[in-house]
C-alpha positions in Angstrom: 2.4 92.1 15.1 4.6 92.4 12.4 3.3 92.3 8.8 5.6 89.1 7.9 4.2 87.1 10.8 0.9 88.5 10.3 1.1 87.2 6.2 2.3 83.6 7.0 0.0 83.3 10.0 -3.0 84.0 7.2 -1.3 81.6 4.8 -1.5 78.9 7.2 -5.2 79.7 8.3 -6.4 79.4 4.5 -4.4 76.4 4.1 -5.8 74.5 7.0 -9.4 75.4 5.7 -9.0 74.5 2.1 -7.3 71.3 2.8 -10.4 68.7 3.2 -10.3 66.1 6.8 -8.3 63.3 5.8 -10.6 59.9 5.0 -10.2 57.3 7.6 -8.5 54.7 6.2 -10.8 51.8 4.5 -10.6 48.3 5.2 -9.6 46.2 1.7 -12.6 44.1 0.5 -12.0 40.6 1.2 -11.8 38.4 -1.6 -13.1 34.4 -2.2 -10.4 34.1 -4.8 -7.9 34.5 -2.2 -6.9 31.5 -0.5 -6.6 32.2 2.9 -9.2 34.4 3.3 -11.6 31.4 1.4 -9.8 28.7 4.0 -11.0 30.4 6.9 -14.5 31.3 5.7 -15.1 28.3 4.6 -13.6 26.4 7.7 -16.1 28.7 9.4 -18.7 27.9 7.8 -19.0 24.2 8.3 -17.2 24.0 11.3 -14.4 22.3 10.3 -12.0 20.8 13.2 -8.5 22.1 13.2 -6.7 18.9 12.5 -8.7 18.7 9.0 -6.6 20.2 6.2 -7.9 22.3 3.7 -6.6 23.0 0.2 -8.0 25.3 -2.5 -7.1 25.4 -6.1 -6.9 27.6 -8.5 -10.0 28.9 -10.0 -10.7 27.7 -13.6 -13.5 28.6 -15.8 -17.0 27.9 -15.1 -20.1 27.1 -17.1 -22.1 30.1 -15.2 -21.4 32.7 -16.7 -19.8 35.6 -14.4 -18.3 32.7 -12.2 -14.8 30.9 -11.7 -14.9 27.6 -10.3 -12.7 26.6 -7.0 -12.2 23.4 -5.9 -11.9 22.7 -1.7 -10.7 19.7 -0.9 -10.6 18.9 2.8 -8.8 15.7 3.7 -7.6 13.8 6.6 -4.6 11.6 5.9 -5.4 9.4 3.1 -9.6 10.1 3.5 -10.4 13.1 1.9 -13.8 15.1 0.3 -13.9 17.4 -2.8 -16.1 20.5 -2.6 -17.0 22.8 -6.0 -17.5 26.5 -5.5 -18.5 29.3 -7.7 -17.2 32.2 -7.2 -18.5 35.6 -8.6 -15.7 37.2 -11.0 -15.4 40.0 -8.3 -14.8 37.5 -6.0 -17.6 38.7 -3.1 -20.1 36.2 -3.8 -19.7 32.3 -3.4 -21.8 29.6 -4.3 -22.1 26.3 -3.6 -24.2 23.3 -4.8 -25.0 21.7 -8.7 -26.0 23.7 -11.3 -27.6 21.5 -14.3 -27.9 22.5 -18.0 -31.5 21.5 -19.2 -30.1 21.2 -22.7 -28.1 18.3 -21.9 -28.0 15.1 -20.0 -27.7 16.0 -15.7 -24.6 13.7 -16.1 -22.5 15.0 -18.5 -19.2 16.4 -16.9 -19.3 12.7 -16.1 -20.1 11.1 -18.8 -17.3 13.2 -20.8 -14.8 11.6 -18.4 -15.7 8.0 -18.6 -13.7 6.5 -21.0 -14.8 2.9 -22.1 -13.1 1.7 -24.9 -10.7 -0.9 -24.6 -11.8 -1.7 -21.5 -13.4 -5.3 -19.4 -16.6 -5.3 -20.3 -20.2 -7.7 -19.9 -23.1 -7.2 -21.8 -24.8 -6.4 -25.1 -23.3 -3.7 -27.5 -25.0 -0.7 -27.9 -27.2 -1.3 -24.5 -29.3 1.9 -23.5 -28.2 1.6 -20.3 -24.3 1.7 -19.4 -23.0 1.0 -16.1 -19.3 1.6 -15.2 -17.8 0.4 -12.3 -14.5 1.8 -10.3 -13.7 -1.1 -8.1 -10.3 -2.5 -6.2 -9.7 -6.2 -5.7 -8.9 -5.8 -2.1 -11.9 -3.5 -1.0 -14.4 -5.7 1.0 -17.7 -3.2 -0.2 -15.7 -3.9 -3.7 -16.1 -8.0 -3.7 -20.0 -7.9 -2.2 -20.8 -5.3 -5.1 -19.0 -7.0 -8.0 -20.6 -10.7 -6.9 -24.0 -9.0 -7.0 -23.8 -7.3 -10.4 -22.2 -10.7 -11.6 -25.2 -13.0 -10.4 -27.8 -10.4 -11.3 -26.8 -7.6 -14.0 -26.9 -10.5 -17.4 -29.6 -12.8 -16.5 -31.8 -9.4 -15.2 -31.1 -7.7 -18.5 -29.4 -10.1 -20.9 -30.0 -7.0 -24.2 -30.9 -3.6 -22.4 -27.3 -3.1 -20.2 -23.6 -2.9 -20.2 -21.0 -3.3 -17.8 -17.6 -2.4 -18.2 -14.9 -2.5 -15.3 -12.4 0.5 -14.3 -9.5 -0.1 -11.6 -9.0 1.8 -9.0 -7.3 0.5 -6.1 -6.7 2.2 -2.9 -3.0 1.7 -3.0 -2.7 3.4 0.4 -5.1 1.1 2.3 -4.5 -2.0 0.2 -1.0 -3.5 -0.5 -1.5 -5.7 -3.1 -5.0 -4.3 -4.8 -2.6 -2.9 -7.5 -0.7 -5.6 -7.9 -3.9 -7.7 -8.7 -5.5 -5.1 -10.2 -2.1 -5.1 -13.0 -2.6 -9.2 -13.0 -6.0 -8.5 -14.7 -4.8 -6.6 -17.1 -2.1 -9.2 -18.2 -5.3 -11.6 -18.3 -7.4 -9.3 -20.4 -4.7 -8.8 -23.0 -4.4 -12.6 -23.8 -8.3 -13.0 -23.2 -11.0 -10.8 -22.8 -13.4 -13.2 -21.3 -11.1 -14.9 -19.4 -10.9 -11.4 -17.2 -14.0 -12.2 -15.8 -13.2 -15.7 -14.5 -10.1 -13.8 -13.0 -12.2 -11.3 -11.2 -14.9 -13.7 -9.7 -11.3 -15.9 -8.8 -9.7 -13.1 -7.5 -13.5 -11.7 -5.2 -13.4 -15.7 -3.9 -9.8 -15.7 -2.3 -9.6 -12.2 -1.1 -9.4 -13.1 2.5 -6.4 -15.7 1.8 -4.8 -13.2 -0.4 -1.5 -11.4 0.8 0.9 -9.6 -0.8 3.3 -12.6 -0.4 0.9 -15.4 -2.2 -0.6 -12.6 -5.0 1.2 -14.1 -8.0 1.6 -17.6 -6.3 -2.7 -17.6 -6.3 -3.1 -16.0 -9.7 -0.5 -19.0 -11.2 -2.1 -21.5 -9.9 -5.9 -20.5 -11.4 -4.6 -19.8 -14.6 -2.4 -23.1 -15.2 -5.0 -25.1 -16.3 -6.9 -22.6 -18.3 -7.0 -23.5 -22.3 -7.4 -19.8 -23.1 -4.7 -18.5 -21.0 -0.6 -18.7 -21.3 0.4 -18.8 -17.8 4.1 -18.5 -18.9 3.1 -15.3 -20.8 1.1 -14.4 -18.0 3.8 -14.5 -15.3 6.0 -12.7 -17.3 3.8 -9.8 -17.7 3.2 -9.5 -14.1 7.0 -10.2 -13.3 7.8 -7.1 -16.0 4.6 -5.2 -14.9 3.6 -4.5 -18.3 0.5 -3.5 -17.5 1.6 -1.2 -14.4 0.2 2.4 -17.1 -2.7 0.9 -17.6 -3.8 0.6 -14.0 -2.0 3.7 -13.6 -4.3 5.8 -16.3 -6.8 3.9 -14.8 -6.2 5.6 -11.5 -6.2 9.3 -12.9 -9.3 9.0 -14.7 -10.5 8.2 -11.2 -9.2 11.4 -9.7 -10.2 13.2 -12.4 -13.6 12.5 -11.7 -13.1 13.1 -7.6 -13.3 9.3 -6.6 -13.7 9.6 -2.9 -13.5 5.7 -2.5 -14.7 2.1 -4.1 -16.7 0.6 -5.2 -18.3 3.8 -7.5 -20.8 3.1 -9.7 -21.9 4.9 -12.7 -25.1 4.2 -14.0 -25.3 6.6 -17.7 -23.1 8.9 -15.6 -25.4 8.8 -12.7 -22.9 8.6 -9.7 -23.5 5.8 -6.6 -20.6 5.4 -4.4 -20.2 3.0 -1.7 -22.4 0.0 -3.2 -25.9 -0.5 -3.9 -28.3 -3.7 -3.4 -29.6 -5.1 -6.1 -33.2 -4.0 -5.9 -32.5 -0.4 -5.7 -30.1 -0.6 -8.4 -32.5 -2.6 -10.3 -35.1 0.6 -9.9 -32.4 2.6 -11.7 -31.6 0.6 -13.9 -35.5 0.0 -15.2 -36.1 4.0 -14.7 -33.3 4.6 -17.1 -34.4 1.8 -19.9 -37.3 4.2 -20.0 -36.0 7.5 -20.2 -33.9 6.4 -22.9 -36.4 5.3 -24.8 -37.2 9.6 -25.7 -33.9 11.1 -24.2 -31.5 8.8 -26.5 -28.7 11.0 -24.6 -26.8 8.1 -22.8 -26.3 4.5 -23.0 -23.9 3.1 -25.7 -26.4 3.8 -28.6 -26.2 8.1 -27.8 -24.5 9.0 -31.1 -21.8 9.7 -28.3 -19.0 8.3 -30.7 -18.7 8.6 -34.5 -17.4 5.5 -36.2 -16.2 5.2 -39.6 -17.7 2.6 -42.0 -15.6 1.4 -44.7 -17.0 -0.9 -47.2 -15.2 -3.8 -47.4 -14.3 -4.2 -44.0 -16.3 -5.7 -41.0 -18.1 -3.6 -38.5 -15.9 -3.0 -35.5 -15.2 -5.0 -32.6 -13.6 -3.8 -29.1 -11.6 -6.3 -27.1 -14.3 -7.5 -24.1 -17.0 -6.6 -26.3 -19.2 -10.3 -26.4 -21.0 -11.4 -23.4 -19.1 -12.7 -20.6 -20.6 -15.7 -19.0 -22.0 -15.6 -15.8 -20.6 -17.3 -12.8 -19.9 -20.9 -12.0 -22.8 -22.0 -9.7 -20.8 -23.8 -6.4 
């Protein structure tokens, strides 16, 4: 053999011996905060039927700390359910379910959304007790819940609660709920009490409402009313002045994942799809006595700074004296 051959046959060997055996290749770590990989797991992992959609958001900051939050909504046509996951910064580790903060009221990321001011409202000032209702004037579940907080809520607890109404009307399901819903609003502008006689009115003649007769209806109750101008009234509806009301109405909603009407809050606590009287009545009386210590809901929270200014009377919101009851038939 030839010294040259012999050389770069020797290279070669030492080569092959010093270079280490090549790593197989590894299999990328799969990742929550990538969307398709968390669609599938968690289509997986309840069994979620192919026709459902799925949509994940983008993660936002949580409260835990060393987790992002992720929103999964699943939805079928207009019907649809939100779903919160945390998600562990390295995004290996999700979880799911409520996490509660024993420094503050369980109810809070609620409660921070609810916006009352301004708004239809029955009951006494500074009540320990605050109820808020999302309701639509076309939703069946919507009329049985609104007659029974009506015939029971002021005469159960004419000092210790407060009702105020929210709109939310299903505009997919219900072709004139927002329509009605706007009529209201024209109504509470020229009289906050008067808003109440329009939603008993308006609960009455749901089943002989249609999108045709809406306005037709809503003229005829309010001609004879002293406390109403059913010229000024017409016109707002016919110039649907009231149309960003409803539709702020609607995105405070959202923002606080309505799934449906009617949804209750109870001092944040959260009841969808109605509630008889005697289990709301339980609440109701279980929450007059927590807030008796807890002072952290209710109207009378310290919730709201107000400014005093001598001189000048204490101030009053629009809707904020006691509706009447209903008419007995």
């Amino acid at each position: 053999m030839s010294r040259p051959l012999f050389l770069s046959l020797s290279i070669a060997l030492l080569l092959a011996v010093a270079t280490p055996a090549q790593n197989p290749p590894t299999t990328p770590k799969k990742s929550a905060f990538d969307k398709p990989t968390l669609e599938a797991y968690v289509r997986h992992l309840w069994a979620l039927n192919a026709n459902l959609n799925v949509q994940v958001s983008d993660p936002k900051p949580s409260e835990v700390p060393g987790f992002q939050e992720v929103v999964v909504r699943i939805s079928q046509g207009v019907a649809g359910q939100n779903v919160t996951l945390l998600i562990s910064k390295d995004g290996s580790k999700i979880v799911q379910g409520t996490f509660f903060d024993v420094a503050n009221n369980p109810f809070k990321p609620d409660l921070d959304k609810l916006k009352t001011q301004f708004q239809p409202s029955m009951g006494t000032p500074g009540a320990p007790v605050v109820l808020v209702v999302f309701s639509d004037f076309e939703c069946p579940h919507c009329k049985v819940e609104g007659t029974m907080l009506r015939q029971n809520l002021l005469i159960g607890y004419p000092k210790e609660v407060r009702l105020y109404f929210k709109d939310f009307p299903l505009v997919e399901l219900h072709p004139w709920a927002k329509r009605a819903a706007m009529a209201g609003r024209c109504v509470f502008r020229q009289d906050a009490t008067s808003f109440w006689e329009y939603h008993d009115f308006i609960f009455s003649q749901q089943e002989q409402i249609t999108p045709e007769n809406l306005k037709e209806k809503v003229m005829g109750w309010a001609k004879d009313r002293k406390d109403l101008d059913a010229v000024q009234l017409g016109q707002c509806m016919d110039t649907k002045a009231t149309e960003e009301e409803v539709n702020k109405e609607i995105a405070e909603g959202k923002a606080l994942e309505l799934t449906g009407t009617p949804t209750l809050f109870v001092n944040g606590r959260r009841l969808s799809n109605g509630i008889d009287w005697a289990n709301l009545k339980a609440i109701i009386d279980n929450e007059i006595e927590y807030q008796k210590t807890a002072k952290n809901a209710g109207e009378d929270c310290g919730c709201e700074l107000n400014l005093t200014v001598p001189g000048l009377p204490p101030q009053t919101l629009p809707g904020a004296g006691v509706a009447p009851p209903p008419k007995k038939k």
